[in-house]
py3Dmol code that shows the C-alpha trace and the ligand (Angstrom):
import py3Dmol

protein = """\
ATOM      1  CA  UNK A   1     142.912 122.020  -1.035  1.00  0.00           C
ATOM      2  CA  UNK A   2     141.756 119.161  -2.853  1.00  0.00           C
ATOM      3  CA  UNK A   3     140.161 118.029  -5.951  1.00  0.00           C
ATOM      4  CA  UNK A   4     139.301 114.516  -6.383  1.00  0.00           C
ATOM      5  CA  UNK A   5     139.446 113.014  -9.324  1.00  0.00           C
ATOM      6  CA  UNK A   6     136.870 112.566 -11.898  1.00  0.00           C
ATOM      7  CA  UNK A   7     135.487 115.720 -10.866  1.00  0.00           C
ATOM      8  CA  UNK A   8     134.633 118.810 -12.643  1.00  0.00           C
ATOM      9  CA  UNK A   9     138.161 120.570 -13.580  1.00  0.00           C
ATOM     10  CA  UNK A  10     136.702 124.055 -12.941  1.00  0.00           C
ATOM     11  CA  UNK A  11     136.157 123.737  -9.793  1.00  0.00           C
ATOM     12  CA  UNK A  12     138.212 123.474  -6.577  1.00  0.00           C
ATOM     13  CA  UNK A  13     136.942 122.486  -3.010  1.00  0.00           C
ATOM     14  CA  UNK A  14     139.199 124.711  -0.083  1.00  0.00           C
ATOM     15  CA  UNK A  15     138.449 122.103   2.890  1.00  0.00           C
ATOM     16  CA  UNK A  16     138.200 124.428   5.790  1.00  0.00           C
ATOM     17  CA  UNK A  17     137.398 122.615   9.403  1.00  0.00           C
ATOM     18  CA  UNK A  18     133.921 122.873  11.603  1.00  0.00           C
ATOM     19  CA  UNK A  19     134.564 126.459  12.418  1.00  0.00           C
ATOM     20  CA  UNK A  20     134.338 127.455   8.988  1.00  0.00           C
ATOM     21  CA  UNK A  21     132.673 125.942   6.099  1.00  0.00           C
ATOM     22  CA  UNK A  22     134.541 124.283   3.135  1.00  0.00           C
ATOM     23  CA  UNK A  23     134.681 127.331  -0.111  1.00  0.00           C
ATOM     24  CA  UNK A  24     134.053 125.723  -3.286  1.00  0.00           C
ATOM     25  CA  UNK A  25     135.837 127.784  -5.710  1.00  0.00           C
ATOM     26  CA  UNK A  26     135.014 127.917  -9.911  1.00  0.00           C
ATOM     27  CA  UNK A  27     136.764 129.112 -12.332  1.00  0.00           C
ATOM     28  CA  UNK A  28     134.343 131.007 -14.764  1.00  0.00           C
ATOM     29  CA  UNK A  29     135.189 132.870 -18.441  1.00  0.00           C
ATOM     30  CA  UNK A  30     135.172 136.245 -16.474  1.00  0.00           C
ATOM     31  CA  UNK A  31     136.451 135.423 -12.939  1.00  0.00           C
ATOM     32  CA  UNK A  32     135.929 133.228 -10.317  1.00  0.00           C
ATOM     33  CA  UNK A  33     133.146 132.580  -8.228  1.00  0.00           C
ATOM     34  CA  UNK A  34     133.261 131.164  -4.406  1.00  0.00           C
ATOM     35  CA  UNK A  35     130.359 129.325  -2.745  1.00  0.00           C
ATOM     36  CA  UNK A  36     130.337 129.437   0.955  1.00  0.00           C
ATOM     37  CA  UNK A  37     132.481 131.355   3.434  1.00  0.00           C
ATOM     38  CA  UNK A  38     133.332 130.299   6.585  1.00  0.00           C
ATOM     39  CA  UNK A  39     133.080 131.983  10.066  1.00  0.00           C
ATOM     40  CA  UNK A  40     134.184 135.348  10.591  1.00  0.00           C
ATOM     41  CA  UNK A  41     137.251 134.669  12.538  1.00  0.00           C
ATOM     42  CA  UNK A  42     138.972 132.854   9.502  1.00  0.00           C
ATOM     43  CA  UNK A  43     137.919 135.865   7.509  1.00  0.00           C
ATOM     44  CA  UNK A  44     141.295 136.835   6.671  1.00  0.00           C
ATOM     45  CA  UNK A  45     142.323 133.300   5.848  1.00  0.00           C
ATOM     46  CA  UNK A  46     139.634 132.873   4.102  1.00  0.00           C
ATOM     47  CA  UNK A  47     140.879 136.102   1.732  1.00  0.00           C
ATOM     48  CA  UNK A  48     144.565 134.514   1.338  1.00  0.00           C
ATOM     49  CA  UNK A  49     143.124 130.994   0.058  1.00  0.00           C
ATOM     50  CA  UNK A  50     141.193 132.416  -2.575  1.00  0.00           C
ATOM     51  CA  UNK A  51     143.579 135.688  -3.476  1.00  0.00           C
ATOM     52  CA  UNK A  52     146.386 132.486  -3.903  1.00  0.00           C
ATOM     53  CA  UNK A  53     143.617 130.164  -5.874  1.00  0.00           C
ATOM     54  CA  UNK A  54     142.637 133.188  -8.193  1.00  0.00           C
ATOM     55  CA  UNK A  55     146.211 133.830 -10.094  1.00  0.00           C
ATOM     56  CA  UNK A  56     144.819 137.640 -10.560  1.00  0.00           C
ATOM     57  CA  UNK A  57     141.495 136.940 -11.489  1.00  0.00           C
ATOM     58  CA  UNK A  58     138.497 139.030 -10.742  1.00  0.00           C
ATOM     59  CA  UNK A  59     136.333 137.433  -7.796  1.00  0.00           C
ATOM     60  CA  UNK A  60     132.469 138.220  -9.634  1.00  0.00           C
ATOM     61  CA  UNK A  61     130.149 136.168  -7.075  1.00  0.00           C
ATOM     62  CA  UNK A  62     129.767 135.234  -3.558  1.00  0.00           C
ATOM     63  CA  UNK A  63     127.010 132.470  -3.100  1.00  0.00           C
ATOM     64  CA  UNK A  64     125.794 131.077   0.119  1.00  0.00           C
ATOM     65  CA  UNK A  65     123.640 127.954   0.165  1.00  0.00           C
ATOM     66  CA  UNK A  66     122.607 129.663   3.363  1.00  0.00           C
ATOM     67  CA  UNK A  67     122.940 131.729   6.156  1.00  0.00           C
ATOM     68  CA  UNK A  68     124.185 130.043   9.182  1.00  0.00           C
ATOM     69  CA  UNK A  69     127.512 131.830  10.543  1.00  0.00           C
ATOM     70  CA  UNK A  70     130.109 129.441   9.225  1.00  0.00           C
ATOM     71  CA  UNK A  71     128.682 129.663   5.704  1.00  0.00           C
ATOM     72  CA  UNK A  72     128.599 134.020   5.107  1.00  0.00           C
ATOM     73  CA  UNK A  73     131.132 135.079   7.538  1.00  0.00           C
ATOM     74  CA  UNK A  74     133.577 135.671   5.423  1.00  0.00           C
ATOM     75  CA  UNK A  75     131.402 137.654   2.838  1.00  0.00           C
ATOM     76  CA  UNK A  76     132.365 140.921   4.032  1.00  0.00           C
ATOM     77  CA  UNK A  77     135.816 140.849   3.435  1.00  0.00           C
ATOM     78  CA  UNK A  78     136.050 138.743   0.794  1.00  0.00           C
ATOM     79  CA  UNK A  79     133.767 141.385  -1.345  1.00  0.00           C
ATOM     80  CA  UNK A  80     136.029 144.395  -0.020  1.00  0.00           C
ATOM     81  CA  UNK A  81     138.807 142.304  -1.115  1.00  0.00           C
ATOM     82  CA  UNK A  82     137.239 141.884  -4.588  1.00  0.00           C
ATOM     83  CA  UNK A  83     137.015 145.532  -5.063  1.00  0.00           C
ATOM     84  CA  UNK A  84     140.873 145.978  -3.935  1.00  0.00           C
ATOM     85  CA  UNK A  85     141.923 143.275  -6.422  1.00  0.00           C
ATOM     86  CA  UNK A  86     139.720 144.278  -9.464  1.00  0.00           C
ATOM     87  CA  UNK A  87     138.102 147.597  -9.036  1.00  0.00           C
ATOM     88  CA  UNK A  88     134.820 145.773  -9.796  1.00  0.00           C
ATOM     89  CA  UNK A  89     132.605 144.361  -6.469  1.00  0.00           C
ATOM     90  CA  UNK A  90     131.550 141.121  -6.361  1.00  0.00           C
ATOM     91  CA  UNK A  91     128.053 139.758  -6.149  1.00  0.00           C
ATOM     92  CA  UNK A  92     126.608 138.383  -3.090  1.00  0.00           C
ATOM     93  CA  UNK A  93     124.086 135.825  -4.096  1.00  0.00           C
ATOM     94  CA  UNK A  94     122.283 134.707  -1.043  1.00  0.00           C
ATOM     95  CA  UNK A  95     119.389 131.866  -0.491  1.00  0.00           C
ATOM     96  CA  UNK A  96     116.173 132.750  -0.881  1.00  0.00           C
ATOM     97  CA  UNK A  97     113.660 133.544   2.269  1.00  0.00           C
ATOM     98  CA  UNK A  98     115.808 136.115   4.591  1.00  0.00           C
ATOM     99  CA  UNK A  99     116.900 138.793   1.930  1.00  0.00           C
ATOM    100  CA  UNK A 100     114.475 140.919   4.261  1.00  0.00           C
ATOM    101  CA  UNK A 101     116.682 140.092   7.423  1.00  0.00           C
ATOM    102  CA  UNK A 102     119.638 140.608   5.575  1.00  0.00           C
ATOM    103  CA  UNK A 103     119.596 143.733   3.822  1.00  0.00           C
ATOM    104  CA  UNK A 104     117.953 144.856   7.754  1.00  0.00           C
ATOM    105  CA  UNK A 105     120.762 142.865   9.419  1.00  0.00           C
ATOM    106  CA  UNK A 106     118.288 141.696  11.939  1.00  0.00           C
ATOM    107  CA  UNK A 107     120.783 139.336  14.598  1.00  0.00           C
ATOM    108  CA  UNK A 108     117.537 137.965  15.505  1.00  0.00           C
ATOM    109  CA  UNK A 109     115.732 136.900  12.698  1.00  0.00           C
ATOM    110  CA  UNK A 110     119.433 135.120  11.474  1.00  0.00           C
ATOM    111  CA  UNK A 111     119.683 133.131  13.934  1.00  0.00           C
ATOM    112  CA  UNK A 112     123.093 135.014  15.268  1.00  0.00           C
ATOM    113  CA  UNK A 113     121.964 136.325  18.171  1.00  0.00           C
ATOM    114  CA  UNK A 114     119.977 133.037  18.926  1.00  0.00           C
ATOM    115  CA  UNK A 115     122.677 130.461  18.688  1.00  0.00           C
ATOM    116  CA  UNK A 116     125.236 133.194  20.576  1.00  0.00           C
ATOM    117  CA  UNK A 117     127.840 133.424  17.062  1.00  0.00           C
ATOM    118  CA  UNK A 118     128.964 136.248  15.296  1.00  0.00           C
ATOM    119  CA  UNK A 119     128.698 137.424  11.773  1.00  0.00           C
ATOM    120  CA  UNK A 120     130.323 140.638  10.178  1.00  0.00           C
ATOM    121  CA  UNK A 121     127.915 142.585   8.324  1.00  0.00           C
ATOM    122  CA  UNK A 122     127.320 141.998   4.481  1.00  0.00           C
ATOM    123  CA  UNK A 123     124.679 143.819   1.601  1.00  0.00           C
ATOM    124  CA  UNK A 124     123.708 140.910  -0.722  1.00  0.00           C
ATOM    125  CA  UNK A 125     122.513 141.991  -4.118  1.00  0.00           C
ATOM    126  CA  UNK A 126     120.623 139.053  -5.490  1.00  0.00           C
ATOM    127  CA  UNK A 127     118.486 136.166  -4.452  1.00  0.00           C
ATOM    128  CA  UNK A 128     119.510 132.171  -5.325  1.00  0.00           C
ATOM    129  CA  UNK A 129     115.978 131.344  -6.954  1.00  0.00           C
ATOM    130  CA  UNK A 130     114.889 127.608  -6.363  1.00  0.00           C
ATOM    131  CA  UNK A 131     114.783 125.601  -9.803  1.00  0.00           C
ATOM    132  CA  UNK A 132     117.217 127.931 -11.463  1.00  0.00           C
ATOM    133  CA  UNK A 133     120.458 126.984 -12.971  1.00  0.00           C
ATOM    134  CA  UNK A 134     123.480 128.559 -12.338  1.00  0.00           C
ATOM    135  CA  UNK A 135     126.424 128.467 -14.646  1.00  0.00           C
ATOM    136  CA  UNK A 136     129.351 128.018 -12.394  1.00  0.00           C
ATOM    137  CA  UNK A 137     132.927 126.892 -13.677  1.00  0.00           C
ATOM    138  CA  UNK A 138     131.221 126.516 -17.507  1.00  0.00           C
ATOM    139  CA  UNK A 139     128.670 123.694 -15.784  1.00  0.00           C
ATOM    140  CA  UNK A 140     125.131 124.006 -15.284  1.00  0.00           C
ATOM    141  CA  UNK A 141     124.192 123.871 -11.343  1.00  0.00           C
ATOM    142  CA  UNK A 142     120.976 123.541 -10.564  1.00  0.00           C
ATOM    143  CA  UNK A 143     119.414 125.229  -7.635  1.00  0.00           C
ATOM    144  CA  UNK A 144     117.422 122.571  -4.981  1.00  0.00           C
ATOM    145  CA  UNK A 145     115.480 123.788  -1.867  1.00  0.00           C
ATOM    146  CA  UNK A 146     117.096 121.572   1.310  1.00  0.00           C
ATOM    147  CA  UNK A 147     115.630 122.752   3.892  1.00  0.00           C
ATOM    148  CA  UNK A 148     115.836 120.501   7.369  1.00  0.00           C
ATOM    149  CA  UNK A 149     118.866 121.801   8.850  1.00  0.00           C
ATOM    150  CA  UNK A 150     117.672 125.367   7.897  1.00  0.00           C
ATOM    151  CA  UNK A 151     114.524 126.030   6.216  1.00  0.00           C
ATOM    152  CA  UNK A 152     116.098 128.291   3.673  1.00  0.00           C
ATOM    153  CA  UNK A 153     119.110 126.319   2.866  1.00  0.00           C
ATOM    154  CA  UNK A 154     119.835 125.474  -0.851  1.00  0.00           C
ATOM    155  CA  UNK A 155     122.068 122.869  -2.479  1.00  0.00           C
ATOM    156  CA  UNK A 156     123.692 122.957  -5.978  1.00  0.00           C
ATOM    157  CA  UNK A 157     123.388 120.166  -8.230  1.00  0.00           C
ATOM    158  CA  UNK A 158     125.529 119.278 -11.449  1.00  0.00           C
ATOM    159  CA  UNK A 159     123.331 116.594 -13.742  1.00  0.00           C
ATOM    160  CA  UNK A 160     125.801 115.890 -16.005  1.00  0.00           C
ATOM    161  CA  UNK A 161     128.999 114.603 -13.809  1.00  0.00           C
ATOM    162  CA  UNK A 162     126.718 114.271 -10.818  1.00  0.00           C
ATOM    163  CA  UNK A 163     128.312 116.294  -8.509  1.00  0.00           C
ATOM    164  CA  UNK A 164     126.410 117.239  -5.713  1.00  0.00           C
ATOM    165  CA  UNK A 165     127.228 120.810  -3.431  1.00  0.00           C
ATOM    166  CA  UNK A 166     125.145 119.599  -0.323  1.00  0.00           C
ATOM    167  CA  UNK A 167     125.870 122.363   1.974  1.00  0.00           C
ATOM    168  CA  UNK A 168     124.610 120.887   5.550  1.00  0.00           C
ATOM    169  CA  UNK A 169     122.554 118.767   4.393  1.00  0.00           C
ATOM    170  CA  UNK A 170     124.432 115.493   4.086  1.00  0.00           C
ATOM    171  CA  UNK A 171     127.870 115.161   5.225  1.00  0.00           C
ATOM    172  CA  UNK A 172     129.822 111.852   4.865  1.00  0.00           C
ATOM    173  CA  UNK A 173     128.874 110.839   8.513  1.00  0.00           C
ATOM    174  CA  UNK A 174     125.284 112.815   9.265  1.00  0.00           C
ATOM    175  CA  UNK A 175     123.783 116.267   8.201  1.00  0.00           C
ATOM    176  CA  UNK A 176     123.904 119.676  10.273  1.00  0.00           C
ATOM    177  CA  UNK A 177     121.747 120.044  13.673  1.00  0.00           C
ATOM    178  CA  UNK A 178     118.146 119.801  13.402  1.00  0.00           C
ATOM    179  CA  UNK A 179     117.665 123.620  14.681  1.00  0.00           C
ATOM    180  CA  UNK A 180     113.916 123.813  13.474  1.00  0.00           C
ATOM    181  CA  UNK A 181     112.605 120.887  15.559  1.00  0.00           C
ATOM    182  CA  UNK A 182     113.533 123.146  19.045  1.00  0.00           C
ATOM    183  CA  UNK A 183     111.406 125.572  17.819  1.00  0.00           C
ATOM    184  CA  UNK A 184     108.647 123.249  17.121  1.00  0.00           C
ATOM    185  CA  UNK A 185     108.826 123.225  13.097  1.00  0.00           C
ATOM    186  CA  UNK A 186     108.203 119.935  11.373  1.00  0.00           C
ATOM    187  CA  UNK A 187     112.113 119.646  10.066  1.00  0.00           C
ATOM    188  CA  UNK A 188     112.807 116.542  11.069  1.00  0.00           C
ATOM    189  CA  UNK A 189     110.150 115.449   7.971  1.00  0.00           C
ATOM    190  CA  UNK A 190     112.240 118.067   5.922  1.00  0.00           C
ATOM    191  CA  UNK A 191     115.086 116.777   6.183  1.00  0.00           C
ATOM    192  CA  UNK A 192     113.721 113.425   5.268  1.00  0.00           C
ATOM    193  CA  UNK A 193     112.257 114.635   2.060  1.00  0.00           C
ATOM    194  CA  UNK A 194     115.717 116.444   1.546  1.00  0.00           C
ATOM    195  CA  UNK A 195     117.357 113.136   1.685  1.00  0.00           C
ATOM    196  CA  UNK A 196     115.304 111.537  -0.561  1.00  0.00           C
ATOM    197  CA  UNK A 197     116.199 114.169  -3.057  1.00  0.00           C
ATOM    198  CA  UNK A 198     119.392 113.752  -3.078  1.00  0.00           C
ATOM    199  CA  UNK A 199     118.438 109.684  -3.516  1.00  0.00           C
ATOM    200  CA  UNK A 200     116.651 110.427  -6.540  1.00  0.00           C
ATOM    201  CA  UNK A 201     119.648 112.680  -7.801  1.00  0.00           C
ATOM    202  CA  UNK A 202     122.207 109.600  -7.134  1.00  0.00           C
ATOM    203  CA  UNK A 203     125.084 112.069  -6.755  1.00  0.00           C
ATOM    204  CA  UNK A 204     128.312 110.455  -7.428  1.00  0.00           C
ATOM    205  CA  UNK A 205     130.258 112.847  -5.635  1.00  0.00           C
ATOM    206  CA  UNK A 206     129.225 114.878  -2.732  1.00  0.00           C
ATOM    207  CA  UNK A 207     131.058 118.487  -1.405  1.00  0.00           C
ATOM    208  CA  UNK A 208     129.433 118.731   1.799  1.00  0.00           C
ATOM    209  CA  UNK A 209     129.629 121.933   4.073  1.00  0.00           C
ATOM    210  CA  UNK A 210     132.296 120.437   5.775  1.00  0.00           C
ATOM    211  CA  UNK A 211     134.858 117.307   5.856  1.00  0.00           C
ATOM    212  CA  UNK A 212     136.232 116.452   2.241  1.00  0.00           C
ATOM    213  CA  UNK A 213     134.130 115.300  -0.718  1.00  0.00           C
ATOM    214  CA  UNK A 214     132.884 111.851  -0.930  1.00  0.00           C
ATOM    215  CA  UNK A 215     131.992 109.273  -2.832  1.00  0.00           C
ATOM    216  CA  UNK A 216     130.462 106.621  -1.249  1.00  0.00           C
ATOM    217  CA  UNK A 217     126.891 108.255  -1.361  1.00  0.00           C
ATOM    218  CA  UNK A 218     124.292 105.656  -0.939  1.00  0.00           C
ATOM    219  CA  UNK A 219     126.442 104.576   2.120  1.00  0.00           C
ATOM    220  CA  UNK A 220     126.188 108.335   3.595  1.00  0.00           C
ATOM    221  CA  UNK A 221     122.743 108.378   2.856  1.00  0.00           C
ATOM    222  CA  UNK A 222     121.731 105.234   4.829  1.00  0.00           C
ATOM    223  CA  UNK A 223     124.122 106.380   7.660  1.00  0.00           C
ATOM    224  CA  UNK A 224     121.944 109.928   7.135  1.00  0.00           C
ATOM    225  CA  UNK A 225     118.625 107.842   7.192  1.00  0.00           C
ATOM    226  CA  UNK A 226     119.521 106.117  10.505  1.00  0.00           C
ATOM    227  CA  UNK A 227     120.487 109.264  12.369  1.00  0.00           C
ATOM    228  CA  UNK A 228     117.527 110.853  11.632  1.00  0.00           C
ATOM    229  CA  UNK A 229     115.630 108.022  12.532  1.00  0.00           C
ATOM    230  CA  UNK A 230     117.032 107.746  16.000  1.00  0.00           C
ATOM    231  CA  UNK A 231     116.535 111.548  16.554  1.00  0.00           C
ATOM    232  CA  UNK A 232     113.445 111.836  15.690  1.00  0.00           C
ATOM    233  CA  UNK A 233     112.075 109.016  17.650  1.00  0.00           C
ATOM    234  CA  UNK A 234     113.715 111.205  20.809  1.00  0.00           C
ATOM    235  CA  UNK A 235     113.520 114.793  19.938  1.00  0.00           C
ATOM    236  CA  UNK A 236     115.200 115.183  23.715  1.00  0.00           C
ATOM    237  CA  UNK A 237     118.182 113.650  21.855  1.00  0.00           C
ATOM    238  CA  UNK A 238     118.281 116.512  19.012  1.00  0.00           C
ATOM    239  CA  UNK A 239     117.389 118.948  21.663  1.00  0.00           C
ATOM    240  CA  UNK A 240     120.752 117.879  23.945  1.00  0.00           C
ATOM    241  CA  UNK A 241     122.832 117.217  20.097  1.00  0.00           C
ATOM    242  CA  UNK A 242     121.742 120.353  19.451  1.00  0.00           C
ATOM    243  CA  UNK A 243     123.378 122.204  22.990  1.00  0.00           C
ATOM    244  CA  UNK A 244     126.228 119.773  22.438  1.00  0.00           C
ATOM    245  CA  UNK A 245     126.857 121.540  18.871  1.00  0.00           C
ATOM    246  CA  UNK A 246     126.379 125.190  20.385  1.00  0.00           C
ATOM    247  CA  UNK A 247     128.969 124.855  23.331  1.00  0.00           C
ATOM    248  CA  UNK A 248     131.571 123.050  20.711  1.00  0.00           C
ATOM    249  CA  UNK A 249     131.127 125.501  18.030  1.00  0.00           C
ATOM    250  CA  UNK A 250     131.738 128.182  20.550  1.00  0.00           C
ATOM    251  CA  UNK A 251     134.847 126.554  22.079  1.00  0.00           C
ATOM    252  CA  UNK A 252     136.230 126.222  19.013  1.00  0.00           C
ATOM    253  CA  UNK A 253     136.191 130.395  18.223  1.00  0.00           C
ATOM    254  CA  UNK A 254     136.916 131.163  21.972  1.00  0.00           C
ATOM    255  CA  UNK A 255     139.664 128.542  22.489  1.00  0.00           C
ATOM    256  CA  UNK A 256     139.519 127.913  26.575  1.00  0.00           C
ATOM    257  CA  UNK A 257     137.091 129.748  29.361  1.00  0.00           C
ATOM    258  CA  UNK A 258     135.847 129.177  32.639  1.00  0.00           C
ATOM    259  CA  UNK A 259     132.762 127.361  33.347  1.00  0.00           C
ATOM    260  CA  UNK A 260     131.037 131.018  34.925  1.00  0.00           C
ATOM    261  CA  UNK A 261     131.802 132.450  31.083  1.00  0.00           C
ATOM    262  CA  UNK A 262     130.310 129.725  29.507  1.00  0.00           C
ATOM    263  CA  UNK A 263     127.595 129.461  31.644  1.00  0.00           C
ATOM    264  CA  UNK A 264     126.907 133.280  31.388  1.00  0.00           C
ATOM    265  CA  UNK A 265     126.833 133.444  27.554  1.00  0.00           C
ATOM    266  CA  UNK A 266     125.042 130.489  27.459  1.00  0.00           C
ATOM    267  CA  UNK A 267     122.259 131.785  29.642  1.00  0.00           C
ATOM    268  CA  UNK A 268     121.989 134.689  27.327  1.00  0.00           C
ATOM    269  CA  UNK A 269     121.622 132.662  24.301  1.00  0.00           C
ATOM    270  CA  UNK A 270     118.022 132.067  22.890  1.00  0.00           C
ATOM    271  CA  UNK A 271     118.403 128.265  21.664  1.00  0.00           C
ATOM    272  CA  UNK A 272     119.946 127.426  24.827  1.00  0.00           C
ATOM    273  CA  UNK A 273     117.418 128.809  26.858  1.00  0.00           C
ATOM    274  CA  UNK A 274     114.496 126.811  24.714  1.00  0.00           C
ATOM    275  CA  UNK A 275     116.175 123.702  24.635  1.00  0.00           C
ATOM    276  CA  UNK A 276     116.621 124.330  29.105  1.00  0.00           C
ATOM    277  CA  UNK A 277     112.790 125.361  28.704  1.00  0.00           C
ATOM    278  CA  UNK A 278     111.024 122.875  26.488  1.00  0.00           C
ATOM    279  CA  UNK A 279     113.362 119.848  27.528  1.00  0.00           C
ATOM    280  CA  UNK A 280     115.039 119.824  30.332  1.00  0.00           C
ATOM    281  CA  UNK A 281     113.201 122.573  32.854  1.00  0.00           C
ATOM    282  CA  UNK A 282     113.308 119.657  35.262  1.00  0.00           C
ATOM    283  CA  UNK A 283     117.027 120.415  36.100  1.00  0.00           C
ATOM    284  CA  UNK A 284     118.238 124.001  36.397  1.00  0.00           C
ATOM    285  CA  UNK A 285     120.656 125.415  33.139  1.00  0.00           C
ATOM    286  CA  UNK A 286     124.048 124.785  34.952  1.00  0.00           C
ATOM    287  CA  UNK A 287     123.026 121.711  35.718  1.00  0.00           C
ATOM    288  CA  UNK A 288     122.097 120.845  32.052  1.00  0.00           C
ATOM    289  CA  UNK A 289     125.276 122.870  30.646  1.00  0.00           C
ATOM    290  CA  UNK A 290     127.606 120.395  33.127  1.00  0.00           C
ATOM    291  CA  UNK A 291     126.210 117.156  31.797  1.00  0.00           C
ATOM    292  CA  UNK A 292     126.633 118.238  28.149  1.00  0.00           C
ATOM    293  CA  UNK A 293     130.310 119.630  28.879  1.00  0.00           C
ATOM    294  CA  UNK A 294     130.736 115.802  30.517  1.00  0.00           C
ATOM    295  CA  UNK A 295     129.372 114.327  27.642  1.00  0.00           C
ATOM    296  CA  UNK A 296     131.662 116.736  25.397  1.00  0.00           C
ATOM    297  CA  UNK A 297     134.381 115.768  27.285  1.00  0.00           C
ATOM    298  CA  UNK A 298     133.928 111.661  27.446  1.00  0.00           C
ATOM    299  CA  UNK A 299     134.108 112.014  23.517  1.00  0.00           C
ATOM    300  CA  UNK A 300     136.973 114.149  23.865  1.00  0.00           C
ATOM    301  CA  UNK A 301     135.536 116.750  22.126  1.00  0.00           C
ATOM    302  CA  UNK A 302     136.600 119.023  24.758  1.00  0.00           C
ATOM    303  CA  UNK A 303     138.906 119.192  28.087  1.00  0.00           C
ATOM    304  CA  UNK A 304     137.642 120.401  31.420  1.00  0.00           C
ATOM    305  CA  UNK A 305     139.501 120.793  34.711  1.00  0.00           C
ATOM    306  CA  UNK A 306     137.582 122.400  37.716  1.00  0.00           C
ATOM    307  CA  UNK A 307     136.825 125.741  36.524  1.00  0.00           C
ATOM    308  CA  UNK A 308     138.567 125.618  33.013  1.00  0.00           C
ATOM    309  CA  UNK A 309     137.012 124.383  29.682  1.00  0.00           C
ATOM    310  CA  UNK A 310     139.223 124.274  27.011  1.00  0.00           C
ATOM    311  CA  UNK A 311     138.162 123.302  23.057  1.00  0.00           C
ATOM    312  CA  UNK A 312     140.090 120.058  22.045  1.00  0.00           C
ATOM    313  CA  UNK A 313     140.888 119.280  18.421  1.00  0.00           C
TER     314      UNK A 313
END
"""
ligand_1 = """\
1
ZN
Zn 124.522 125.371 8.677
"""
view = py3Dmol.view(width=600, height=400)
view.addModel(protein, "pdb")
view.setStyle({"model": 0}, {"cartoon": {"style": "trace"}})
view.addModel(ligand_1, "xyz")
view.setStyle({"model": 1}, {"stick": {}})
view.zoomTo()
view.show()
């Protein structure tokens, strides 16, 4: 846990890992509410942090800037822990544009069937609305649209002590995959825009999605700027980031596997396939899926020997 200084003393940033999202944790007058998650298979971790963070208060709300995996997938048990600790349920506050999908639980339409991830089922019971301010650890938040990395995606913004809750949308070193572009949306230009709004803000602090909250903002931002730059002018180069993320993100939940598993939930996965289809249908899928498990492994992001891929930390 950390909380660096100068920052608001309500609030209290759990920094998770890559698997699961950083939960930013306020203390309100009637409770405490928790922003963001994680992935499913820190659930119950998830659970202990806050249960220790809470000294026996009620947990109200559960807000998600939006819905990838590593950002709700600890809703579920964190709101039936709620109830156990208080009686009272929690609200689930999700970002705007998918309440449809959710309250359906339509895999498809959330992307968790798409990117191959898992996400335990949750009923939200309101809607983040975009220009809205949120009072969250006695402070005023103010609800901004950031989509880029996700169309829907929100960030929460603090005017007074500029503080800025940036979900994936800047992170000390970069932002979160460009998913949209593979599906030919314009979010390349979205995230642009979304990085100019956080310019105008001037944040002095950033909590991104994950890694610990920074400071130096204007320096993430040009670091940001040039990324997106150099992906954009070689949308092969988000497509193969992109793979690069999926495979990682699943070695880190499944630990170790053979190259046939990998390549066999891979093949079944919907952004894989597009990204094979629309950028590299030159070469067939194993081939594609070996090059980005070399290039996983040459920035030792991952181990493999003959048969056996294993996730390296
Ligand atoms: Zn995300």
């Amino acid at each position: 846990m950390s909380t660096p200084p100068e920052m608001l003393p309500r609030l209290h940033v759990l920094e998770r890992g890559w698997l699961s999202s950083n939960n930013i944790v306020f203390d309100d007058d009637d409770g405490i509410s928790v922003v963001d998650t994680g992935y499913v298979t820190h659930a119950e971790q998830t659970v202990q942090l806050i249960d220790r963070l809470r000294r026996g208060r009620p947990l109200t709300r559960i807000i998600n800037t939006h819905l990838h995996s590593d950002h709700v997938g600890g809703n579920a048990r964190l709101a039936a822990a709620a109830h156990r600790w208080s009686g009272a349920s929690a609200n689930i506050i999700i970002a705007p544009g998918q309440a449809a999908a959710v309250a359906a639980w339509d895999e498809d339409a959330l992307g968790y069937a798409a990117t191959g991830q898992q996400c335990e089922r949750f009923a939200h019971h309101d809607v983040l609305r975009i220009g809205a301010t949120l009072t969250l650890g006695g402070a005023p938040w103010e609800v901004l649209a950031a989509p880029g990395h996700d169309p829907h995606m929100v960030m929460l913004f603090e005017p007074h002590a500029r503080v800025l809750i940036s979900a994936d949308a800047l992170w000390e070193n970069g932002f979160g995959a460009i998913f949209g572009e593979i599906e030919g949306e314009p979010a390349f230009a979205a995230q642009r825009a979304v990085l100019d709004e956080i310019a105008r803000r001037a944040p002095r602090v950033v909590i991104p999605g994950h890694g610990a909250p920074f400071t130096g903002v204007a320096a993430a931002l040009e670091r940001a700027y040039g990324r997106l730059s150099s992906l954009a002018a070689d949308p092969r180069r988000n497509a193969n980031h992109i793979a690069k993320v999926l495979i990682k993100f699943w070695l880190l939940q499944v630990r170790a596997t053979t190259y046939a598993e990998l390549l066999a939930h891979f093949a079944g996965t919907r952004y894989m396939r597009l990204i094979h289809a629309r950028y590299f249908s030159q070469q067939p899928l194993e081939a594609l899926l070996d090059r980005i498990l070399m290039e996983l492994a040459l920035m030792g992001a991952i181990t493999r020997a003959g048969e056996r891929v294993a996730n390296r930390d």
